[in-house]
Structures are given as C-alpha cells and as structure tokens.
C-alpha positions in Angstrom: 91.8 82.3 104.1 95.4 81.3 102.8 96.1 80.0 106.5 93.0 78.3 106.7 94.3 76.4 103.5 97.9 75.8 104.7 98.9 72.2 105.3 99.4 71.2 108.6 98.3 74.7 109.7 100.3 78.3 109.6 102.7 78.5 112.2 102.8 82.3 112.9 106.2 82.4 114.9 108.2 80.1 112.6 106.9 80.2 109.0 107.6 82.9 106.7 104.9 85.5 105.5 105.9 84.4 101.5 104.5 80.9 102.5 101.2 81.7 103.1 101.5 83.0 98.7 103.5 80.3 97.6 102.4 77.8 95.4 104.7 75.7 96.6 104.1 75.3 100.1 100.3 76.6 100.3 99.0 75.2 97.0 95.5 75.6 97.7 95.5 78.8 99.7 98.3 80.3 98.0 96.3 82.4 95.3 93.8 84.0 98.4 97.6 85.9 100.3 98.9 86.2 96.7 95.8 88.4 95.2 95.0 90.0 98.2 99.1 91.7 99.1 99.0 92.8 95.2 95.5 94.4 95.6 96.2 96.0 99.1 99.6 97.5 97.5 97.6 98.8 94.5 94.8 100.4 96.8 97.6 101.7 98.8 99.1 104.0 96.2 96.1 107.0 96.7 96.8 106.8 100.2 100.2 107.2 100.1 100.5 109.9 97.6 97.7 111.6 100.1 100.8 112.0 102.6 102.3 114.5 100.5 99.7 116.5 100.0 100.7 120.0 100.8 104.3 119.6 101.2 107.2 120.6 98.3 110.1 119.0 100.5 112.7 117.2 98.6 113.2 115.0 101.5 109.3 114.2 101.7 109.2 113.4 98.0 111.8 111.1 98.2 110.4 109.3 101.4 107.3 109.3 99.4 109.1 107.9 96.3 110.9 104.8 98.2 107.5 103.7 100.3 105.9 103.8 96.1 109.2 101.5 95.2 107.6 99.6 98.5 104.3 99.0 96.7 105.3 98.6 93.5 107.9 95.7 94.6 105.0 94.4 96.9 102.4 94.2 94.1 105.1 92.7 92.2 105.5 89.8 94.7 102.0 89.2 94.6 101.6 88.8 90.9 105.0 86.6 90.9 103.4 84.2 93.5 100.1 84.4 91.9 101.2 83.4 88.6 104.6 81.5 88.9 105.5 79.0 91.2 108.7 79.6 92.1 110.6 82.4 90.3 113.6 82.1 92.3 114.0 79.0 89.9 114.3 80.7 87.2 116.4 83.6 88.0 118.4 83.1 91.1 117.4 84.5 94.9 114.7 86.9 92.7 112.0 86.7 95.2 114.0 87.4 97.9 115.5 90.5 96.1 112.0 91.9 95.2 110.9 91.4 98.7 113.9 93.0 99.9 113.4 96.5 97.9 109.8 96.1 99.1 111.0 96.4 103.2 113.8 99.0 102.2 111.4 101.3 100.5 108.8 100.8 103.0 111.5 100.9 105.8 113.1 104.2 104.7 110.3 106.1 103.2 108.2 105.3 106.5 111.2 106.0 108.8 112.0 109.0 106.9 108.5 111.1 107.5 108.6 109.9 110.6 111.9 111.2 111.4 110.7 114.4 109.9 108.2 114.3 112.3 110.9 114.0 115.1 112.4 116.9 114.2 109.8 119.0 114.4 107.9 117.3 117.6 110.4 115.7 120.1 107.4 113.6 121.6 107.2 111.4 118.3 110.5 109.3 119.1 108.4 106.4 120.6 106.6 105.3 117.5 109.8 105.3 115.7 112.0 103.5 117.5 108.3 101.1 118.2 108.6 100.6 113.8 112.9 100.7 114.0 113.7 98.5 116.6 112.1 94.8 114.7 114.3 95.7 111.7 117.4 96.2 114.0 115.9 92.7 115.4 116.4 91.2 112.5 119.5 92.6 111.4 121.4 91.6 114.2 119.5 88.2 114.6 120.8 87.7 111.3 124.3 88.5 111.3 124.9 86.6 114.5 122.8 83.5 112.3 125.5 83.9 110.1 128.1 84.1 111.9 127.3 81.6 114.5 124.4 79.3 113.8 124.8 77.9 110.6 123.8 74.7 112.0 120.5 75.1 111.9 119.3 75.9 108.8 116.4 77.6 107.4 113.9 78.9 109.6 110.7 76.5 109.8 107.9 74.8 111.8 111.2 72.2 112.5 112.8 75.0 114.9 109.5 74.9 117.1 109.9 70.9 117.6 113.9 71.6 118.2 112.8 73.6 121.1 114.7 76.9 119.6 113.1 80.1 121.1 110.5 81.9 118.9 112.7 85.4 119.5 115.6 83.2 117.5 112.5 82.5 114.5 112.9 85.4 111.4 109.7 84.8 110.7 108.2 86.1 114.2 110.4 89.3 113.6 109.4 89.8 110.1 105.5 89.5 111.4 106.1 92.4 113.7 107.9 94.3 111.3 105.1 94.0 108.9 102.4 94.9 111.5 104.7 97.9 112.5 105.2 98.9 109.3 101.8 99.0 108.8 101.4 101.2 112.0 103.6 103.6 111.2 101.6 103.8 107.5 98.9 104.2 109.2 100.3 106.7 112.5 101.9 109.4 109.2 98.3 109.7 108.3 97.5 112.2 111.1 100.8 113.6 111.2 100.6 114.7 107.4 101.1 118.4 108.3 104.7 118.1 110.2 106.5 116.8 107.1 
C-alpha cells in the first residue's frame, strides 16, 4: 500500500526502504510502511524468544539479546516515521543511527545462531554466507563510494536516469539484505535444536 501511494511510483533498485515511511517523501502512503515495520517488529518478539527455547548458551542468549535490540530499534523506526516527520532534524543523523543498531542487532544475532549452527553441521555454510555476503555488499560498495565516488551523491531514482548500474544503488543491496535477513529469521526456526 505505501508504494501504491508513492509519488511518481517506488523504484525498488534505487530508493531507499525508509522512503516508502517517510512523511517526507511518501506523504500519503507513509503511515501504511510506518505502522506496519513497528507492528511486524512487535509480533516478532514471541517468535524470536521461541528460538531459545531449550537452550542455556551464553552465546545463544546474547544472539538472542542483539536480534531483540533489532526489533526494538525497528519498532522504534516505525513509531519515529509514524509520528515525526523527520527526526534527523531535530537531533542530528538519528534515524540513520536507529536504523543502524536495527541491521547490527539483526545482523549479528541472526549470523550468530547461524554460525552456531555451522559448527555443529558443516552443511549449513550456504545459507550463511546467502544472509552475509549483501552486508559485505554493502560494506565495500560503501567504502569505495566514499572513497571514490563522491560525485554522485545520494542514492535516488536520479542514478537510474544517469545510467549508473543498479549493483552500484544501496538501496537494491539493502532490499536483499532485508529479504535475507528475513530468510535467515525464518531458516533458525527449524534449526532451533543445534544452538
């Protein structure tokens, strides 16, 4: 619904996920993304404490603790979209920073059970380097945009009608990070006896 509502259309490969909640940039659609990433963190939380049912690992309590830090800083992102246009106003790079602990604490608690996995079952290294290898993507995409692109700005619909390749676009990486992350969620679920 929230792309339905974007002006000019949502551009999947160029435009950020955080524009489809912004107030900003999607004012009509904006409140459909917003609502619906702070419910689906929140409905998350029983599923996620469900993966540590059983186990009295350290190491799984603390993967468990950072993917909750992950749904908390999610939910948060949400709410701030929902109910504040644009918080990074107010206090500086703050949306970025919240969405930031969000992908870490997914990131690492995900990577972490799966890697516990790993050890255990030596089979198990394709779906984690399948959820790894977009945030390497992106780290790397990054540092040489830093480094070597400044040029060109932002990413945005602009870099389509530049002719700059969609693998270049941050957005298309952070779309398949999200759907992997979201795989890998989903993959622990019937691995929740090796960790």
């Amino acid at each position: 619904m929230s792309a339905r509502y974007y002006p000019g259309g949502f551009d999947w490969f160029y435009t950020l996920a955080s524009a489809l909640a912004s107030q900003k940039h999607n004012p009509e659609g904006s409140m459909w993304f917003a609502a619906s990433l702070s419910l689906s963190m929140i409905l998350l939380w029983p599923y996620v404490s469900s993966l540590k049912e059983g186990s009295s690992s350290g190491v799984t309590i603390f993967m468990i603790g950072a993917i909750r830090t992950g749904l908390v800083s999610g939910a948060l992102l949400g709410v701030e979209r929902l109910f504040i246009r644009d918080l990074s106003n107010w206090f500086y790079k703050s949306h970025e920073i919240i969405a930031l602990i969000a992908f870490i604490g997914f990131y690492v608690g995900i990577l972490g059970l799966l890697t516990q996995v790993m050890r255990d079952h030596r089979n198990y290294i394709f779906p984690m380097f399948f959820i790894a290898s977009p945030l390497l993507a992106i780290g790397i995409l990054q540092l040489w945009f830093y480094l070597d692109l400044k040029d060109l700005g932002w990413v945005d619909v602009s870099w389509r009608e530049e002719g700059i390749p969609i693998w270049l676009s941050f957005a298309f990486w952070q779309w398949l990070a999200i759907a992997f992350l979201w795989t890998g969620l989903g993959f622990l679920n019937f691995r929740k006896s090796d960790y």
